[in-house]
C-alpha positions in Angstrom: 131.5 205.1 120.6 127.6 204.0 120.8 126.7 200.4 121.1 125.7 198.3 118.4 121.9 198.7 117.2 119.9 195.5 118.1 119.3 194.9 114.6 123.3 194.9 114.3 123.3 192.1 117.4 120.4 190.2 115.6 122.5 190.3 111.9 125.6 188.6 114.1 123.6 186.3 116.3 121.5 184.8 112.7 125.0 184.6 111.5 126.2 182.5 114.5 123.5 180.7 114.2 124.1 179.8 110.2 127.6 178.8 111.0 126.7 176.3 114.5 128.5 173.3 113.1 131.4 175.5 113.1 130.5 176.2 116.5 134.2 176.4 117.9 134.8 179.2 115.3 132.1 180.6 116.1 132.8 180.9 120.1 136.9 181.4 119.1 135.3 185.2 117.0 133.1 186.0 119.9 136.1 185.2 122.6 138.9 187.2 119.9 136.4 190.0 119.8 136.5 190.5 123.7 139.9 189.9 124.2 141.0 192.2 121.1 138.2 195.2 122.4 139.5 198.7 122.7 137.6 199.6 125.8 135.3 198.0 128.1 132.1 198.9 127.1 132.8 197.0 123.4 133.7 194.3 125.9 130.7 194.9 127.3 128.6 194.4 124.0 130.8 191.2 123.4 129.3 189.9 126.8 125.5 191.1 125.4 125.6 189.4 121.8 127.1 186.2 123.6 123.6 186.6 125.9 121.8 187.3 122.5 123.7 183.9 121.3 123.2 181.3 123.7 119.4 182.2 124.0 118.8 182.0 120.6 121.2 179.0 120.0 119.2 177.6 122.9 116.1 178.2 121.4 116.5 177.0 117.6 118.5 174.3 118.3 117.7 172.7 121.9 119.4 171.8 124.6 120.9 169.0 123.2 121.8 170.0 120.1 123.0 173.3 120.9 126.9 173.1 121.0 127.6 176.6 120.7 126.5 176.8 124.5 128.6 174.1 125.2 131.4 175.6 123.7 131.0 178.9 125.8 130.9 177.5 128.8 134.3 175.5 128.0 135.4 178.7 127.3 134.0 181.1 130.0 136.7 181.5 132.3 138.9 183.1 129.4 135.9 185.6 128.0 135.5 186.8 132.1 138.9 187.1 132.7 139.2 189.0 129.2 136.0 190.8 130.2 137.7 191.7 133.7 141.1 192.7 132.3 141.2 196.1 133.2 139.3 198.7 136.0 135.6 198.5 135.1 133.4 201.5 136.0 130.4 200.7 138.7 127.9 201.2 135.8 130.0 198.7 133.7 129.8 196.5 136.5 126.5 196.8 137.4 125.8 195.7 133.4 127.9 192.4 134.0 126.5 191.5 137.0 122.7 192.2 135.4 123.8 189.8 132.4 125.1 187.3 134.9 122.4 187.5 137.3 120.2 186.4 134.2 122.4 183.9 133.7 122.2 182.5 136.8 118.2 182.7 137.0 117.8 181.0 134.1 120.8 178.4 134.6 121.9 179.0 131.2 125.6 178.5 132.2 124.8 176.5 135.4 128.4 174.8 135.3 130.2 178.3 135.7 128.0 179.5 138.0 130.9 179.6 140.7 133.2 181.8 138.2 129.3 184.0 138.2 129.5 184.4 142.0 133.3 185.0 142.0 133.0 187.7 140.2 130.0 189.3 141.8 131.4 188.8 145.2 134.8 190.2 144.4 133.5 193.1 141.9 136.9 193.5 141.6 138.5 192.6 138.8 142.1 193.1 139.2 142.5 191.1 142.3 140.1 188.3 141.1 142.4 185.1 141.4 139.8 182.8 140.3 139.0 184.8 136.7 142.1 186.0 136.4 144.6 183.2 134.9 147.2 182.9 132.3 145.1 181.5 128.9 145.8 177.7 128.1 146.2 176.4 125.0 142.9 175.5 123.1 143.6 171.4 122.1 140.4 172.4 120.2 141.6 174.5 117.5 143.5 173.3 114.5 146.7 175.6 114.7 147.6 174.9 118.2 148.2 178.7 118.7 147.3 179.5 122.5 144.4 181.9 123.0 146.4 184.2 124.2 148.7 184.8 121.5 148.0 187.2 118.9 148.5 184.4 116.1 145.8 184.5 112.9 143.9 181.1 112.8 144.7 179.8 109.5 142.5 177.4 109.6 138.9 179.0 109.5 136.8 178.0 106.7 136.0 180.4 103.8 132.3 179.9 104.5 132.7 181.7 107.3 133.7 185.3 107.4 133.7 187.3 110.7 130.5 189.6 111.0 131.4 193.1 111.0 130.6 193.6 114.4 133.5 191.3 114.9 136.4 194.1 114.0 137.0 195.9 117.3 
């Protein structure tokens, strides 16, 4: 399948964006979109729009303010090792390494940066010990489901319905 156009990444990162007070479902549809992908390169895309998001957030909301970030790096050890699942291609890797490379530059996720150099060290992402880990349970989320279950969230507002782009 083709990626998303980057008027379809804009559409869900405004969305984000109109829902960051619900900033932990926000990050919980961005992390159940990687982890419920078909193939890597939608994983791939996941990885780009949550790029797309933290700049943005980052931007329009500041540093301080901007609790979507927060919550991503809280939660980047389970989007890697959901990203790093399964045998990624060298031009799939090459992609994740570009987008954490930027990462890295720019500190955006400064306090993973060790899961960052893991994984570009390793490049291999079956026998990565440090991304690869059992999902714990989220004492964030109102249902007390683990992560890793395959459990609806009952809980999400009306307000906010996934994007589209959300439905793997």
């Amino acid at each position: 399948s083709l990626p998303p156009s980057a008027s379809r990444v804009k559409a869900v990162v405004n969305e984000c964006l109109k829902h960051h007070k619900e900033f932990k479902y926000v990050v919980y549809e961005l992390e159940r979109f990687i982890r419920k992908a078909v193939n890597n390169d939608t994983r791939i895309v996941g990885l780009h729009v949550i790029d797309a998001v933290s700049r943005k957030s980052d931007a329009k909301l500041g540093k301080d303010k901007d609790n979507i970030t927060k919550r991503i790096v809280a939660k980047m050890k389970d989007i890697l090792s959901h990203i790093t699942a399964t045998q990624l291609s060298s031009s799939q890797s090459k992609s994740i390494n570009k987008v954490m490379s930027e990462w890295t530059r720019r500190e955006t996720f400064s306090s993973v940066k060790h899961l960052f150099q893991a994984y570009m060290l390793t490049n291999d992402s079956v026998s990565s010990n440090i991304l690869l880990s059992s999902p714990e349970k989220d004492p964030d989320m109102h249902t007390g489901n683990s992560i890793g279950t395959s459990n609806a969230i009952t809980s999400v507002p009306a307000s906010f319905p996934p994007p589209p782009l959300f439905q793997p």
